[in-house]
C-alpha positions in Angstrom: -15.7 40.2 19.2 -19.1 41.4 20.3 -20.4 44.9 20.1 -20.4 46.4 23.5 -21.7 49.3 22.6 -25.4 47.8 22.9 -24.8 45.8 25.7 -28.5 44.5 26.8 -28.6 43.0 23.7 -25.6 40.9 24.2 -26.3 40.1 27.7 -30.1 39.2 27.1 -29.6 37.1 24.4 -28.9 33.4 25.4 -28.4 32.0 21.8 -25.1 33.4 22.2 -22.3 30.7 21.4 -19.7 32.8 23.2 -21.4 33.3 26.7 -21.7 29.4 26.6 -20.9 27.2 23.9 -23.8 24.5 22.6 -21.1 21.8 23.6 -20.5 23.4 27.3 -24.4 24.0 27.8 -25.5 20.8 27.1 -23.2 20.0 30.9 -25.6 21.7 32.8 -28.7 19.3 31.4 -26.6 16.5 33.0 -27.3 14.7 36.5 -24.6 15.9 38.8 -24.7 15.7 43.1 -26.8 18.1 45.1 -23.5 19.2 46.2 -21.5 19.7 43.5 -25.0 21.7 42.3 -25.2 23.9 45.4 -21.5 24.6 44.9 -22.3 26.8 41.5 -24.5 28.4 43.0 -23.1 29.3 46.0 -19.9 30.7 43.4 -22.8 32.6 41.6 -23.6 33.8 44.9 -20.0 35.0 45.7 -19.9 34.9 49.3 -16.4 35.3 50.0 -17.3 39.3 48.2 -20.6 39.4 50.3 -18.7 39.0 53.8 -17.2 42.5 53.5 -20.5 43.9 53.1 -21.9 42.2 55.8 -19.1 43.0 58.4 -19.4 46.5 57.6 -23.4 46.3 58.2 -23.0 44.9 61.3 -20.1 48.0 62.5 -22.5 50.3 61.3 -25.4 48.7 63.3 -23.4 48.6 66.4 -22.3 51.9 65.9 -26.0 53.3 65.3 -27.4 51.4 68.7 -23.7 52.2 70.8 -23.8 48.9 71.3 -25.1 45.4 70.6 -28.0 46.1 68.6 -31.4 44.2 68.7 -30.5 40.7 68.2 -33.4 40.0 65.5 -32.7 43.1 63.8 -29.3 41.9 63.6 -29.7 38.7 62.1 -32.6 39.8 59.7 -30.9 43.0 58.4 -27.9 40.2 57.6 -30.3 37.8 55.9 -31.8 40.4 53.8 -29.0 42.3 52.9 -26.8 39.2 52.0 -30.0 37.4 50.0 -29.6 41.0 48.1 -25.9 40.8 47.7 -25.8 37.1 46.4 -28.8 38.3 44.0 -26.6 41.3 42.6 -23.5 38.9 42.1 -25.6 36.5 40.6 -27.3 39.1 38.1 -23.7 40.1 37.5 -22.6 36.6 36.4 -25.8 36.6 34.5 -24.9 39.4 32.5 -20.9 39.2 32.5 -21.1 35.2 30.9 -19.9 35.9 27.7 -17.0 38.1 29.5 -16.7 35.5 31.9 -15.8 33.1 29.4 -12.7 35.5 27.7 -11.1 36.1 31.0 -8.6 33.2 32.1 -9.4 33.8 36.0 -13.2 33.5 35.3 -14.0 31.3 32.5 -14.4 28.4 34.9 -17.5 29.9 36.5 -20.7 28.1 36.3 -21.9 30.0 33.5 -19.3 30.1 31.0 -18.5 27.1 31.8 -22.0 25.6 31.2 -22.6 23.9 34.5 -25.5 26.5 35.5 -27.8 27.3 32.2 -28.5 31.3 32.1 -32.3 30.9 32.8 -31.4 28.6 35.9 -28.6 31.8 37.1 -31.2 34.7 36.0 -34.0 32.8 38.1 -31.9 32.0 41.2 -30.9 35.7 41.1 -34.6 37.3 40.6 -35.7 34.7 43.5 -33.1 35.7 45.7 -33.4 39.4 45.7 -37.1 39.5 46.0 -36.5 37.1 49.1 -34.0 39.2 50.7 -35.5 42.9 49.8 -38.8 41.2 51.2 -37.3 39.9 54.3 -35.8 43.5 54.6 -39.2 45.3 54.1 -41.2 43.1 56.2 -39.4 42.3 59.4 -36.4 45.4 59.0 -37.6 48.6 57.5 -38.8 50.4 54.5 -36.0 52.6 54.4 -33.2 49.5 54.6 -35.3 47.7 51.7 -35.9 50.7 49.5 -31.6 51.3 50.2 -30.7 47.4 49.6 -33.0 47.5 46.4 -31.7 50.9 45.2 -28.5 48.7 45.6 -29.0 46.2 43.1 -30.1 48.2 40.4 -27.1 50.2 40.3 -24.5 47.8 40.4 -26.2 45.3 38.0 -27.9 47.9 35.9 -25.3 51.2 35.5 -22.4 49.7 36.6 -22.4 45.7 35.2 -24.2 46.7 32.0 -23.0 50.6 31.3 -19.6 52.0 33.2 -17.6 48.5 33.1 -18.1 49.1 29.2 -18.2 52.6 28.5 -16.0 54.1 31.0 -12.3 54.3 32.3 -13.5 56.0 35.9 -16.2 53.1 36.1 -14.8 52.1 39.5 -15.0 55.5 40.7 -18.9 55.6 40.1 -19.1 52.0 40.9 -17.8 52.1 44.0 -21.2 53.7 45.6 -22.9 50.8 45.7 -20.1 49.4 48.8 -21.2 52.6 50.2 -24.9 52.0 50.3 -24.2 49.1 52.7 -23.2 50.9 56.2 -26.4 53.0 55.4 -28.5 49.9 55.1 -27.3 49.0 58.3 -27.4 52.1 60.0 -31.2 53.1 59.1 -31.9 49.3 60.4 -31.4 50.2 63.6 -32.2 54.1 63.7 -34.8 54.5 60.5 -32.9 57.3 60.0 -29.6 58.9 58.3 -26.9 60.6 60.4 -23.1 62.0 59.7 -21.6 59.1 60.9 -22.9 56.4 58.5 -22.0 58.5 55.5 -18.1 58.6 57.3 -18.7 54.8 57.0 -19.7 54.9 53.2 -17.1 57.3 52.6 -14.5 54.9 53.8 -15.7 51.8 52.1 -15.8 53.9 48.6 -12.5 55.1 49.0 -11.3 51.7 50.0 -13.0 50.5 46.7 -10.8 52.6 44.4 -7.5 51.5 45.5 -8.3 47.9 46.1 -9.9 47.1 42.7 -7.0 49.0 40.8 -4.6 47.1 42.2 -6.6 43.8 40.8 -6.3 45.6 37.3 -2.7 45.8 37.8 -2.1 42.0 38.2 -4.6 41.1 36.0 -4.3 43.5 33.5 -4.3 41.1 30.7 -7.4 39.6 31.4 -9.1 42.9 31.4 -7.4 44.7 28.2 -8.7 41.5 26.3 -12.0 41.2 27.6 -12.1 45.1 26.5 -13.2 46.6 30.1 -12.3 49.8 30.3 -10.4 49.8 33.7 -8.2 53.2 34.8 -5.2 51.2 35.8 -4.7 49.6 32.6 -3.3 52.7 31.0 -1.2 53.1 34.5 -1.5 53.9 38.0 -1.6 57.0 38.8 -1.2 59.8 41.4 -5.2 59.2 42.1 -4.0 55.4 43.8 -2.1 57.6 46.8 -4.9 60.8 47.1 -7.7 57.7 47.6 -5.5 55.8 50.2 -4.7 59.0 52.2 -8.0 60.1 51.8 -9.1 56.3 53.0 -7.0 56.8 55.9 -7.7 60.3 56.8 -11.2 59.6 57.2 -10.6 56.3 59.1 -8.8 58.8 61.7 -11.7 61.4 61.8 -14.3 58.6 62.4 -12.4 58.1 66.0 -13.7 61.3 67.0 -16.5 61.9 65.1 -18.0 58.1 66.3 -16.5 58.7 69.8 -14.6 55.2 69.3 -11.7 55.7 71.8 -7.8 55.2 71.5 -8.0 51.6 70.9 -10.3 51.9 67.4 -7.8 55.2 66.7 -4.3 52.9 67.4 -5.8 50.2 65.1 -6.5 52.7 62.1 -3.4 53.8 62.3 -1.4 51.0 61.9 -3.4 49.5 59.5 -3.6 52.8 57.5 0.2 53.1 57.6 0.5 49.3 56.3 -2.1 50.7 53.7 -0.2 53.5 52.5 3.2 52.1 52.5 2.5 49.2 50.0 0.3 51.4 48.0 2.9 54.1 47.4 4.8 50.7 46.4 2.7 49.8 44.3 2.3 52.8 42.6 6.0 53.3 42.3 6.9 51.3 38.9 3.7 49.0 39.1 5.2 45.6 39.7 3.1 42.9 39.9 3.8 41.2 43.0 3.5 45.2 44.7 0.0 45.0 43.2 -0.8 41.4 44.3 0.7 42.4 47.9 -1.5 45.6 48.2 -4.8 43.6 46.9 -4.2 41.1 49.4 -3.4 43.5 52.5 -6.3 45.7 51.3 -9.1 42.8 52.2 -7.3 42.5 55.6 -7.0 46.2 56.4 -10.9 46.6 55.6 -12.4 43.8 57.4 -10.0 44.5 60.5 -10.8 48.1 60.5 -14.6 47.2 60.7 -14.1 44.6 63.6 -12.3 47.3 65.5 -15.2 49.3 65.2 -17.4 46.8 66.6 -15.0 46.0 69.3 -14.4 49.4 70.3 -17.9 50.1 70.5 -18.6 47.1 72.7 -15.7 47.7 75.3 -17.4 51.5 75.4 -20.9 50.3 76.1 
């Protein structure tokens, strides 16, 4: 079991068996298609987590122009900011391969399963990020790059290599990083901060709280072996309900406060009611298929929110 109380040195270190066996590296030597190649990285890349962050980019960039934004501005800010988010996940995978390769959901990532060597991941991530935080300073804005780079360090520095380790609340703190994204796309279009953006963040970090715990439920196992120190493992709690009526509280004051109209304000609020309803049963004797139930419906609620924010703000224009 390795220490993780001096994490960089187990992450940085690539002579670790663990993180990827001599006998699972030596796969990634081998000749394999372009396709099957582009495939690992794309998983290194997660995209299927970076489309959250880019739909809620986009709502805050319509909602900072009230209306369709400058088309360029659209599509670079996009670019940039999901180069940056496919660098963090990939730094993440980087770092988390020898954790990878203990969980039973993971350990057939590219990493720990030696199909990617750790130099090829670190340099696809480094190259990435500088690609997208340049694309961002260059043809968005200082302030988006300085935000998108702020970012990364966070979530691959504090919270992959620090809180996951050393801390129960780690979602709690890690959650900020979702947040930085509406602001990204916000300052994009305005070069400047307002209330509503921060409204934006604090809806995305509330969402974050709920939504992971609930993955902690199911997959509790996984995590008490691997030794992350994840809140729900010692129980959900009351904090599950005060997040999601928080969550949908401030859904509901975003209506007025973003002047989005009654259709934005009838979509919250059946989607926040679906929310609260299969959280409260989750949290009520933490059943496993409550837990897999609320994960699921809490990717739906958050993407759908977003889109109504964008369509409400396009029927108002």
């Amino acid at each position: 079991m390795p220490d993780h109380s001096r994490p960089l040195d187990l992450y940085l270190d690539e002579s670790n068996s663990v993180a990827v066996p001599a006998t699972r590296r030596s796969v990634a030597t081998l000749d394999r298609t372009s396709t099957a190649v582009l495939r690992d990285y794309l998983r290194l890349a997660k995209p299927r987590a970076i489309l959250p962050h880019l739909i809620t980019a986009a709502s805050a960039m319509f909602l900072a122009a009230k209306g369709i934004p400058p088309l360029h501005t659209l599509l670079l800010t996009l670019i940039g900011g999901g180069l940056v988010a496919a660098a963090s996940n990939t730094l993440n995978c980087y770092f988390d391969r020898e954790l990878d390769g203990r969980m039973a959901r993971t350990r057939s990532r590219p990493l720990p399963a030696g199909r990617i060597t750790p130099h090829q991941a670190l340099t696809f991530g480094i190259v990435t990020g500088a690609v997208g935080l340049l694309i961002l300073g260059q043809f968005v804005g200082l302030a988006a790059a300085i935000l998108a780079f702020v970012a990364l360090v966070y979530y691959v520095f504090a919270y992959t290599l620090f809180l996951k380790w050393h801390a129960p609340w780690n979602v709690l703190i890690g959650s900020g990083v979702g947040g930085i994204t509406p602001l990204i796309g916000w300052v994009a279009v305005t070069n400047r901060l307002a209330a509503t953006p921060f409204l934006l963040s604090a809806i995305i970090i509330l969402w974050t709280l709920p939504h992971f715990w609930s993955l902690a439920v199911f997959r509790r196992t996984d995590y008490e072996q691997a030794g992350i120190k994840a809140l729900p493992s010692k129980g959900v709690t009351a904090t599950t309900i005060t997040c999601s009526l928080l969550l949908v509280a401030v859904s509901l004051v975003l209506a007025w406060a973003a002047d989005l109209g009654f259709f934005y304000l009838g979509i919250a609020s059946v989607l926040g009611a679906g929310f609260l309803y299969l959280a409260l049963r989750m949290s009520q004797g933490e059943a496993l298929s409550a837990a897999r139930r609320f994960h699921s419906y809490s990717i739906l609620y958050v993407a759908v929110l977003f889109v109504a924010m964008i369509a409400s703000e396009m029927a108002l224009t």
